[in-house]
KEVEX-350306 format. One line per field, with one value per residue (C-alpha): residue number from 0; residue in one letter; chain; x, y, z. Coordinates in steps of 0.05 Angstrom, whole numbers. Layout:
! KEVEX-350306
nr <- NUM/...
rest <- A/...
kette <- A/...
c1 <- X/...
c2 <- Y/...
c3 <- Z/...
//
This chain:
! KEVEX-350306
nr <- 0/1/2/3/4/5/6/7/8/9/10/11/12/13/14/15/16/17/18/19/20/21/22/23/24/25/26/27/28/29/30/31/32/33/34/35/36/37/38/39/40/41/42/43/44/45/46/47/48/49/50/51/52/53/54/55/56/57/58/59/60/61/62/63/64/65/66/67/68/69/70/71/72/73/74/75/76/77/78/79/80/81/82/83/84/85/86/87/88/89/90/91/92/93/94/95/96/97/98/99/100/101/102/103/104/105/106/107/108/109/110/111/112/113/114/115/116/117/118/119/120/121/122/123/124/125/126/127/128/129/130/131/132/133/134/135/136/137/138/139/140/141/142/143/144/145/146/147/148/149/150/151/152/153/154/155/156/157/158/159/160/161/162/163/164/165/166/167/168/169/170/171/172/173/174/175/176/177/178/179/180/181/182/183/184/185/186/187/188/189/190/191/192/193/194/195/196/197/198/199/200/201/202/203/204/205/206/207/208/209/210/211/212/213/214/215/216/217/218/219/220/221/222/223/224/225/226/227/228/229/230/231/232/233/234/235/236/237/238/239/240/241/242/243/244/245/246/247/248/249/250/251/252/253/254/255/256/257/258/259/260/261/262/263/264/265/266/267/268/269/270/271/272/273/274/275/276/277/278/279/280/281/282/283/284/285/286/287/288/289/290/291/292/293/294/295/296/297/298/299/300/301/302/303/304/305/306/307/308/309/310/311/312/313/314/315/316/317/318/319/320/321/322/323/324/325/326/327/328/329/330/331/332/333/334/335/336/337/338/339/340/341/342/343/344/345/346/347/348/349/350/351/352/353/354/355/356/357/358/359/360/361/362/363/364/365/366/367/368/369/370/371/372/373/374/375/376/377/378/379/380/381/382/383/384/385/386/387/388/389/390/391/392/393/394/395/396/397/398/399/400/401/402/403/404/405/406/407/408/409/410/411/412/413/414/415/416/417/418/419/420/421/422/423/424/425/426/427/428/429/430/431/432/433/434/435/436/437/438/439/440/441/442/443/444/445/446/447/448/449/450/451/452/453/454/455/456/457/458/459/460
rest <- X/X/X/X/X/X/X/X/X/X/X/X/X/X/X/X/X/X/X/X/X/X/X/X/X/X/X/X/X/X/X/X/X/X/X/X/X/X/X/X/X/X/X/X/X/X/X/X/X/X/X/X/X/X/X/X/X/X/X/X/X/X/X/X/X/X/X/X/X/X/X/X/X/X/X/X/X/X/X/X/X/X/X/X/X/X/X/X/X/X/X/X/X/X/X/X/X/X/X/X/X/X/X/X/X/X/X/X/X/X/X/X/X/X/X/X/X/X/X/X/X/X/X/X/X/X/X/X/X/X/X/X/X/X/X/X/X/X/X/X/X/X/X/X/X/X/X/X/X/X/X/X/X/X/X/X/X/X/X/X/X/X/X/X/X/X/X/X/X/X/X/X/X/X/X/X/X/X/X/X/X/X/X/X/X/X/X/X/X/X/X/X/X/X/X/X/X/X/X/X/X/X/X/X/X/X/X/X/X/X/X/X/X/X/X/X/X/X/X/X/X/X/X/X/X/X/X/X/X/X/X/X/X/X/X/X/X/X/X/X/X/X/X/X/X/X/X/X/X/X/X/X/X/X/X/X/X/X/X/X/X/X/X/X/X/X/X/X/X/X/X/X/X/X/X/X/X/X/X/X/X/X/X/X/X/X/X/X/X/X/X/X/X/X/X/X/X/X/X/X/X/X/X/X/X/X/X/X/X/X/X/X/X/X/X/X/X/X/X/X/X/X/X/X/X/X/X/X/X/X/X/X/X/X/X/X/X/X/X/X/X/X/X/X/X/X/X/X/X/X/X/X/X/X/X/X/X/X/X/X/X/X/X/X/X/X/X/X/X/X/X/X/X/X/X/X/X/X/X/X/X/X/X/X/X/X/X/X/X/X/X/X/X/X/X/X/X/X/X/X/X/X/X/X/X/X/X/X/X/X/X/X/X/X/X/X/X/X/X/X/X/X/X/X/X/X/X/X/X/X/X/X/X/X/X/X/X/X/X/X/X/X/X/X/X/X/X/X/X/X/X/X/X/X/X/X/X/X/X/X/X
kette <- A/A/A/A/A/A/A/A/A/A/A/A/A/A/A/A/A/A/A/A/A/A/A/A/A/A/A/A/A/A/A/A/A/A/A/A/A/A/A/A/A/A/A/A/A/A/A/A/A/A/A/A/A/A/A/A/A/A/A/A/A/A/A/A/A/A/A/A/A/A/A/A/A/A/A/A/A/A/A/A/A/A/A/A/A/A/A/A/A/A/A/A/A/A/A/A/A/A/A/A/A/A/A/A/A/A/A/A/A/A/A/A/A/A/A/A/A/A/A/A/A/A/A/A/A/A/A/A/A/A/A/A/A/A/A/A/A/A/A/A/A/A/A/A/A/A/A/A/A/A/A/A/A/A/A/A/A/A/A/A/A/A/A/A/A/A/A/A/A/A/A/A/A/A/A/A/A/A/A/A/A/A/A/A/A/A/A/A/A/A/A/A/A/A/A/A/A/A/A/A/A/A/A/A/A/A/A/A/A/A/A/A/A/A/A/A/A/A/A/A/A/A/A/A/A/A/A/A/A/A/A/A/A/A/A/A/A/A/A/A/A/A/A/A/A/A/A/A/A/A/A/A/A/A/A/A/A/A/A/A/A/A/A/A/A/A/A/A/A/A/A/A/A/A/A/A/A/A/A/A/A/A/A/A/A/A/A/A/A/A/A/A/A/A/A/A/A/A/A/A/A/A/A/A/A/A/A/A/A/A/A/A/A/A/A/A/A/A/A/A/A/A/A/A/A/A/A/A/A/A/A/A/A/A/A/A/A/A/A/A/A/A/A/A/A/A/A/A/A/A/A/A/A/A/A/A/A/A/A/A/A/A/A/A/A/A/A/A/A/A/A/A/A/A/A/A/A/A/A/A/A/A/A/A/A/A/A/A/A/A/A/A/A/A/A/A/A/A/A/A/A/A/A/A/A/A/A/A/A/A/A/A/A/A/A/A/A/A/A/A/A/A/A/A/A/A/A/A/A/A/A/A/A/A/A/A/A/A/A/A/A/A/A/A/A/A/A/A/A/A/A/A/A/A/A/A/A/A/A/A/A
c1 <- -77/-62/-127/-107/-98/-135/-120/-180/-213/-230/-294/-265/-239/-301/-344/-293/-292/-366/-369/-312/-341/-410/-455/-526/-592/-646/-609/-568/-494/-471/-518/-501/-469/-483/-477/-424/-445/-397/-446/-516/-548/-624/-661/-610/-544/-499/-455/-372/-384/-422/-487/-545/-607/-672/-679/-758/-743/-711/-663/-700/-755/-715/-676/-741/-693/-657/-582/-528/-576/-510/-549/-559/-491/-459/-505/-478/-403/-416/-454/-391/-338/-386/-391/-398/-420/-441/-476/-553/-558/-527/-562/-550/-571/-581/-627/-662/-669/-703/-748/-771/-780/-823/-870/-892/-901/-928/-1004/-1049/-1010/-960/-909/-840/-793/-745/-687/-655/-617/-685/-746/-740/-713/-773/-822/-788/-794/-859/-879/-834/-867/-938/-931/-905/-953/-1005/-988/-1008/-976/-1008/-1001/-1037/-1011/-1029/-1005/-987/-941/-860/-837/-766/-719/-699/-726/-793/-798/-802/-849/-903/-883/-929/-892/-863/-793/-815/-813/-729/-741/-800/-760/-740/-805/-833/-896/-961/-965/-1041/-1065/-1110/-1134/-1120/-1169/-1145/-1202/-1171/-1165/-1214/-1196/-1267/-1293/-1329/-1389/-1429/-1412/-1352/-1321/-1251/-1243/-1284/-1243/-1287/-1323/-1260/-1231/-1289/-1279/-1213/-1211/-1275/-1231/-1161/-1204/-1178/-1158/-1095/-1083/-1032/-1036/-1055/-999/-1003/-967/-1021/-1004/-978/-915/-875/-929/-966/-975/-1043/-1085/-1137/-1215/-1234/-1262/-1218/-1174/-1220/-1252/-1194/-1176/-1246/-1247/-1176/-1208/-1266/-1228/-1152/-1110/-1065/-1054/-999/-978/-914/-897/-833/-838/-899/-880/-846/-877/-880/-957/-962/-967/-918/-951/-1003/-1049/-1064/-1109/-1152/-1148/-1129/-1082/-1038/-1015/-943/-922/-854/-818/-746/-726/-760/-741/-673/-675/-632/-565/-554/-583/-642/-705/-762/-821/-855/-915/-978/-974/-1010/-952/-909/-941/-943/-867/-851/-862/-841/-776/-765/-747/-700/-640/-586/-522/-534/-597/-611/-538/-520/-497/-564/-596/-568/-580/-660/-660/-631/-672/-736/-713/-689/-766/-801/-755/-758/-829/-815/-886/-922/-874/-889/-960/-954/-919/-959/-1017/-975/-953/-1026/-1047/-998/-1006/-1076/-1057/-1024/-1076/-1112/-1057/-1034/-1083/-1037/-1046/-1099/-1099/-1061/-1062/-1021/-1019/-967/-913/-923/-958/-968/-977/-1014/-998/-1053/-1068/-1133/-1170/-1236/-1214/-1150/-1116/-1042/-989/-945/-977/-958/-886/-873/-800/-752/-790/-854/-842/-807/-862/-847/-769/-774/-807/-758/-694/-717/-726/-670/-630/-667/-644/-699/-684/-759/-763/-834/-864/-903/-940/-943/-891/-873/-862/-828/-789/-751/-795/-748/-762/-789/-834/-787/-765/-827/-844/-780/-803/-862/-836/-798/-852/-890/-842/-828/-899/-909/-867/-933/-980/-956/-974/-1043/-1116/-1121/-1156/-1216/-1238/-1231/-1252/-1212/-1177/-1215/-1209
c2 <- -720/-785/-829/-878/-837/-865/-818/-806/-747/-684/-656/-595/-638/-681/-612/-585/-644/-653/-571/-586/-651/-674/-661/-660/-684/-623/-568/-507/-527/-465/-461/-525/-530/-612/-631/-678/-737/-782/-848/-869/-922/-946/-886/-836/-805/-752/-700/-688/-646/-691/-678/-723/-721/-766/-793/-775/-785/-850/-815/-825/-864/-927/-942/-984/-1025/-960/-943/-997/-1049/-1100/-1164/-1128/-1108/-1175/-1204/-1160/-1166/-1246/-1241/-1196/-1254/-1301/-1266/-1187/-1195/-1250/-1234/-1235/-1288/-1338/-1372/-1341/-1358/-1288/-1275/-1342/-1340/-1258/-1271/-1334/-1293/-1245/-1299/-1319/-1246/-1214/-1215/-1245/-1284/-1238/-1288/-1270/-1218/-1179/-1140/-1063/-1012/-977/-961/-915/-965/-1021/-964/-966/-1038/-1036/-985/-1020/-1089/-1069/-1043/-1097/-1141/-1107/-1089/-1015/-953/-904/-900/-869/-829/-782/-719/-715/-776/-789/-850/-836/-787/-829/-808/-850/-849/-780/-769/-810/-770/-708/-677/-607/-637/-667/-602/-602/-667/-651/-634/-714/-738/-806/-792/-823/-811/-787/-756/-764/-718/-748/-772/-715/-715/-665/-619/-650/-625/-638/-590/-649/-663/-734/-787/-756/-770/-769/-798/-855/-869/-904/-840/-801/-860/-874/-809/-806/-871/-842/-787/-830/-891/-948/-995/-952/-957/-996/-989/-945/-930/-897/-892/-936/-884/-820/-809/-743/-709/-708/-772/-782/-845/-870/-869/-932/-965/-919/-980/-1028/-985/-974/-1048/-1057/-1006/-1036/-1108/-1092/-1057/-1107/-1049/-1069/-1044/-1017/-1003/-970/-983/-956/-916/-941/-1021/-1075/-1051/-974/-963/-1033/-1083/-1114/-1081/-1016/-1049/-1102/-1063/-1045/-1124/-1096/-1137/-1102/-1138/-1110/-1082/-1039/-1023/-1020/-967/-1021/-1087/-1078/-1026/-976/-1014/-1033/-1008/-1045/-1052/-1097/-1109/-1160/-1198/-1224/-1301/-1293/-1242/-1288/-1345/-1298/-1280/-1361/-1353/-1280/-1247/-1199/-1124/-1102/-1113/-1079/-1106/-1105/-1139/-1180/-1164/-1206/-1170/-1132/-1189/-1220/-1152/-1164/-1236/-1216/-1143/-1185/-1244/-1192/-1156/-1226/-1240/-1186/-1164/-1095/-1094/-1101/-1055/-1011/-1012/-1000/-935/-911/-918/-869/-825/-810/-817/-749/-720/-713/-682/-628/-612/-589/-542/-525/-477/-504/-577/-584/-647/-708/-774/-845/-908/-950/-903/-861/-805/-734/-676/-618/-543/-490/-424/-423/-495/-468/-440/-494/-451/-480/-452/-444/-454/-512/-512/-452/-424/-368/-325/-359/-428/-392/-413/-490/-490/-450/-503/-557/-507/-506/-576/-598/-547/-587/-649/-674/-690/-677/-665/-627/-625/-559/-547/-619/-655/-725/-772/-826/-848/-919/-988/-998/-933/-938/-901/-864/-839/-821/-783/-743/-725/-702/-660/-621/-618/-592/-534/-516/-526/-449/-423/-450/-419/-350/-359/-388/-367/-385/-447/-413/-383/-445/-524/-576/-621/-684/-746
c3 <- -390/-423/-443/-390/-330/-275/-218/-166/-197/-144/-146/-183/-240/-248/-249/-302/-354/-346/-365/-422/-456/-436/-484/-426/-448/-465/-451/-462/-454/-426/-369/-338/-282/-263/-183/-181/-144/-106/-85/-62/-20/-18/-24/-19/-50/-34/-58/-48/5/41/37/30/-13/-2/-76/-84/-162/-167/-216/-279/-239/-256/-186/-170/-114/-97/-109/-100/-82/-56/-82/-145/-148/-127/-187/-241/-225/-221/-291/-315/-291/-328/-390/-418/-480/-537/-600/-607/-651/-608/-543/-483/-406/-383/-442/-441/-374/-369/-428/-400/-328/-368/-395/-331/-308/-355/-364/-401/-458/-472/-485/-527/-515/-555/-508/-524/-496/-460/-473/-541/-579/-547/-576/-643/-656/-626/-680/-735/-715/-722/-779/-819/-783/-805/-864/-847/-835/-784/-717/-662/-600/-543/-536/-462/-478/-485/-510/-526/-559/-624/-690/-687/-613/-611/-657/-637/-576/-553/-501/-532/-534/-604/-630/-642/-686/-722/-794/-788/-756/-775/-824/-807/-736/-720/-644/-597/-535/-471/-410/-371/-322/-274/-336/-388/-462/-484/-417/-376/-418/-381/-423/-440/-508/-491/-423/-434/-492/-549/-570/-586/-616/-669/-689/-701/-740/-790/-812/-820/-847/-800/-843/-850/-775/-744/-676/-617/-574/-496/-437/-390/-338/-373/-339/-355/-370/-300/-276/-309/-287/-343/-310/-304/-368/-412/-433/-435/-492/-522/-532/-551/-608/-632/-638/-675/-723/-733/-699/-655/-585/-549/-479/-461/-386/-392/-335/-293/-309/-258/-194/-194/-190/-134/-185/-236/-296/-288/-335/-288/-246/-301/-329/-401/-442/-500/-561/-545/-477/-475/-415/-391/-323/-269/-312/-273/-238/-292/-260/-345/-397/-413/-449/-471/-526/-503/-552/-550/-560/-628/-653/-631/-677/-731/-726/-727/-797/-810/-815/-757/-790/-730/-696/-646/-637/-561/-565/-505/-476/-429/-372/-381/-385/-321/-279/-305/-271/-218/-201/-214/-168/-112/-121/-112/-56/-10/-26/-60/-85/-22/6/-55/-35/38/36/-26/24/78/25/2/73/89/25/39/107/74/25/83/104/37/-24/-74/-85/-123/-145/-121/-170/-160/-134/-98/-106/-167/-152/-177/-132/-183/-157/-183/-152/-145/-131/-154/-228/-218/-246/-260/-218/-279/-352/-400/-427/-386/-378/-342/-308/-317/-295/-224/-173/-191/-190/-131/-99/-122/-105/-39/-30/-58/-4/52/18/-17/-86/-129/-200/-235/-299/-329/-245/-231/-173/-183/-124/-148/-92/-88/-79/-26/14/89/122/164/99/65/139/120/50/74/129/81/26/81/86/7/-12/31/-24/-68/-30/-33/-102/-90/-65/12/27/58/-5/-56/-53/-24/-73/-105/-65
//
């Protein structure tokens, strides 16, 4: 095959190459066998054989406006006619034009932007920028968190997945217990010291002295790891504790930013402002690669006089710039928010329908449409339907679950024994009513796992 050939490719030699040369994210090369996929539409895609799968993931939960959006599309192909590619030190429209967008969205007086590739490298110069604002080197994180898979992102990442980079991780990187409330790491004391945030905090900052702390960094809703909402005041105490003290604070909406929880930013229904907000997935819908750090007004001051440590040649690139504009333009237009909103409020509606039927939710989390669906078998002990970081044999009862629905056509993806819903902002309620039919159906495979109903409590409302 010459490196030219451009000869439609059959499912068979797609599946082959992709066997032969792709190198796929977290896993064991020999045991993949990847679904080829031949297209998608709104909130669906499908196979070479023709079937179709209800995209209850949003791939990566970036396909906020669904696959192939066409004004999306058209955008990007009249941004490539326009221009692919100029440095980032010159002016550019596209960029101009999406970091100016940003200003007047984001909240609060978060201000100036700097554009990546996604949101790792937004989390590194987050990280990279506090520190030489500050002047100080250590940096809080969660440990149900993931912020990225490059060197520093992944360490200041909790998720297990650090554990393959931790003989290169970034040193100073200090953790914090998580307001967990369904699972409480400090066992549900009243106050307690971790979910409301300060308490935890304080302590953690007496033993690493905090004038050696940087920032805080968290997911504002964890994502990966469960779909974990913060109690309300948790954030509020957290920026609190990082005034009194000159640390800065960070909130990384890379996954739960530009619409996915029925606002434009999570934070906003807590009214919490970070210093620096990350994001990327949503800021254009994952059509380019794409990312942002975005600054607090007074960073931005301080940087008019400071030299900037980072740089990426395809900083602020303008094709990826253009597809921002344009996703963000299409989301005002056509009300993806409110839309975002309305079926969240039918999915919980029918989620909580089948909590009656079903002994193995026990716990159902989210707003607009992010939601996470926790399986357990036993709602009294809650008892996890698989245990953390579980594997083969163990983790079964969850991929059985997902197998099944995925046969049905219902594409879902789970962490440790937690579901995440993530459709499309685009999706109707015809097509949440299908998800929900077949979740209906899968979640049995659950419950043969779990305590009946009859003999544990009903899941928290």
């Amino acid at each position: 095959m010459h490196a030219t050939d451009s000869a439609g490719w059959s499912k068979e030699r797609i599946q082959q190459a992709d066997r032969d040369y792709v190198i796929h994210s977290w896993s064991t090369q020999g045991a993949v066998n990847a679904l080829p996929i031949a297209g998608g539409s709104g909130s669906w895609f499908w196979d070479y054989d023709g079937n179709r799968y209800l995209d209850f993931q949003s791939q990566l939960v970036n396909l906020n406006l669904g696959h192939q959006h066409p004004a999306l599309v058209a955008e990007i192909q009249r941004a490539a006619a326009r221009q692919c590619y100029i440095g980032p030190g010159f002016a550019d429209e596209a960029r101009a034009h999406l970091a100016e967008t940003l200003a007047r969205l984001a909240p609060g007086e978060l201000t100036m932007s700097f554009f990546t590739t996604g949101g790792a490298a937004a989390n590194e110069n987050a990280i990279r920028l506090a520190r030489h604002a500050t002047g100080r080197h250590k940096i809080i994180a969660r440990y149900r968190s993931y912020h990225g898979a490059t060197a520093g992102a992944l360490s200041l990442t909790g998720d297990p997945r650090r554990w393959g980079g931790e003989s290169a991780a970034m040193p100073g990187v200090v953790r914090m217990l998580d307001p967990y409330t369904y699972r409480c790491p400090a066992g549900h004391p009243d106050p307690c010291p971790v979910c409301t945030g300060r308490p935890h905090l304080e302590e953690l900052l007496r033993y690493e002295n905090p004038e050696t702390v940087a920032a805080v960094i968290v997911e504002t809703v964890t994502g990966t790891n469960g779909i974990i909402y913060p109690p309300d005041g948790y954030l509020h105490a957290l920026r609190e504790v990082c005034d009194e003290h000159g640390i800065l604070l960070i909130f990384d909406e890379v996954m739960a930013g530009f619409g996915r929880t029925g606002e434009w930013f999570a934070c906003q229904h807590w009214d919490v402002v970070p210093d620096i907000l990350t994001t990327a997935k949503g800021l254009n819908s994952g059509y380019v690669p794409l990312g942002a750090m975005i600054v607090s007004r007074d960073l931005g001051t301080w940087l008019r006089d400071h030299r900037f440590p980072g740089g990426l040649t395809y900083a602020g690139h303008p094709l990826a710039c253009a597809s921002g504009v344009a996703a963000l333009r299409i989301m005002a237009e056509e009300g993806v928010i409110d839309n975002a909103r309305e079926q969240g409020r039918l999915m919980d509606k029918r989620l909580r329908e089948l909590a009656e039927r079903h002994p193995s939710i026990g716990d159902i989390r989210g707003r607009g449409l992010f939601y996470g669906l926790e399986l357990v078998r036993d709602r009294t002990t809650r008892d996890p339907l698989v245990g953390f970081h579980a594997s083969g044999a163990d983790a079964a009862p969850m991929s059985e679950v997902t197998t099944a629905a995925m046969r049905r056509g219902l594409y879902l993806s789970a962490n440790n024994n937690v579901l995440r819903l993530t459709p499309p902002l685009v999706v109707t309620a015809e097509e949440i009513e299908t998800a929900m039919a077949i979740l209906d159906e899968v979640l049995t495979l659950a419950d043969a796992h779990t305590a009946p109903i009859g003999e544990t409590e009903h899941p928290r409302p």
